[in-house]
N, C-alpha and C positions, 0 to 999 in steps of 0.2 A: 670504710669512710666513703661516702657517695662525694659526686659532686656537688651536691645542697648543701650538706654539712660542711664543705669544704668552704662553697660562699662564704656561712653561717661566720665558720670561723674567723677565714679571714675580712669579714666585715667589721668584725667586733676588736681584733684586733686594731683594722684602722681608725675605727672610730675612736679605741682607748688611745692610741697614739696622739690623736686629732686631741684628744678633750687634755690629756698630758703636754701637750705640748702649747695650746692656749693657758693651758693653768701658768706654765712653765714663765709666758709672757707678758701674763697680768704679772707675777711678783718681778719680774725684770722690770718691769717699768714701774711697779711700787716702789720699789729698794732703789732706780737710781733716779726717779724727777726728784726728791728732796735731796739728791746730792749737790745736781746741777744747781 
């Protein structure tokens, strides 16, 4: 594994992290403003 793949990798990792944890926040905030 080179350094570029290495990037490669761990970019796409963050990025899934990034998009999973925005997903994670929109239904946080769906499921509780009709609670409030």
């Amino acid at each position: 594994v080179t350094a570029n793949d290495n990037d490669l990798i761990i970019m796409a990792i963050t990025n899934s992290m990034v998009f999973i944890f925005a997903l994670y926040m929109k239904m946080v905030k769906h499921v509780n403003l009709p609670n409030q």
